[in-house]
C-alpha positions in Angstrom: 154.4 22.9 30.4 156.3 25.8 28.1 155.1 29.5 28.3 155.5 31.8 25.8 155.4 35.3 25.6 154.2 36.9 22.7 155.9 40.3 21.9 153.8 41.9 18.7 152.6 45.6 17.3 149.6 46.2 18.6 147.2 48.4 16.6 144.5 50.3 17.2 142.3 48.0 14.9 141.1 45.0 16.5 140.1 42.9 14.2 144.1 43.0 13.0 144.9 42.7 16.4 142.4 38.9 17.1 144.2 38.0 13.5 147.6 38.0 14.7 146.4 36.8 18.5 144.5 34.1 16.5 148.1 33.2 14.0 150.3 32.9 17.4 147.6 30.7 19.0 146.9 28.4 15.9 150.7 28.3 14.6 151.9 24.6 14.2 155.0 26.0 15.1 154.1 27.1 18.8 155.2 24.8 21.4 154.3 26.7 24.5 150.8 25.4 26.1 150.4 28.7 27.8 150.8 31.8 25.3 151.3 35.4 27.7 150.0 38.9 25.0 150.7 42.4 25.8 148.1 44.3 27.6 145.7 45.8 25.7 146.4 43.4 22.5 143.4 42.8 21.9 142.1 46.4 21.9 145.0 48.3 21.2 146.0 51.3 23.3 144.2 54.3 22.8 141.1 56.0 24.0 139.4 55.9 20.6 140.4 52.9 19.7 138.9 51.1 22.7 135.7 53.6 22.5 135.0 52.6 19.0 135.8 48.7 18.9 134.3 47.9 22.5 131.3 46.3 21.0 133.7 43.5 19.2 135.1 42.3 22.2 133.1 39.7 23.5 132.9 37.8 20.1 136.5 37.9 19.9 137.1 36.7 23.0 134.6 33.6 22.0 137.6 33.8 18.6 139.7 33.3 20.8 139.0 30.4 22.9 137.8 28.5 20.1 140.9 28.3 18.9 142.4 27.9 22.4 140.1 24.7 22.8 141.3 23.6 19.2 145.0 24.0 19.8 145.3 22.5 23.3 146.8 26.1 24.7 145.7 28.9 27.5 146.5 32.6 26.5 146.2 35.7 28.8 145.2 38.4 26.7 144.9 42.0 27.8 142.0 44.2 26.5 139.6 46.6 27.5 136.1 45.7 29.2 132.7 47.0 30.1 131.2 46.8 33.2 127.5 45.3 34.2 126.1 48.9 33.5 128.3 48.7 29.7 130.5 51.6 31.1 134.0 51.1 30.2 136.5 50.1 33.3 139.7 52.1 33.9 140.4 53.2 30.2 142.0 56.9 30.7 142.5 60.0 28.2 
């Protein structure tokens, strides 16, 4: 088993940031079964960022293990969350 950790520019736009999560996890190239991202590389960093691309989340996670299922590998992925009441979790200003 080979881990890999993934150092990339995160960006405050997510759906850049599932396309370049989505190149390293789909790369013929890759030979690590376990792929390690940044925290918050899904998301990106800031406040707004994560206020206004919340919503996407949850389908790009479901991006994202398609392609894990398709490519044999496991990723750990930072990003932001809501909770059961759809209140974000510990994102501060």
């Amino acid at each position: 088993m080979r881990i890999g950790a993934v150092q990339m520019h995160v960006t405050s736009s997510l759906p850049l940031n599932l396309s370049k999560i989505l190149s390293f996890i789909t790369s013929p190239t890759c030979t690590s079964s376990i792929l390690l991202f940044p925290e918050c590389a899904l998301t990106g960093y800031t406040k707004e960022a994560v206020e206004t691309q919340i919503h996407l989340v949850n389908d790009a996670v479901v991006d994202i293990g398609v392609a894990c299922r398709e490519n044999k590998r496991a990723v750990i992925v930072g990003t932001a969350i809501t909770n059961e009441k759809g209140e974000l979790g510990s994102v501060k200003g």
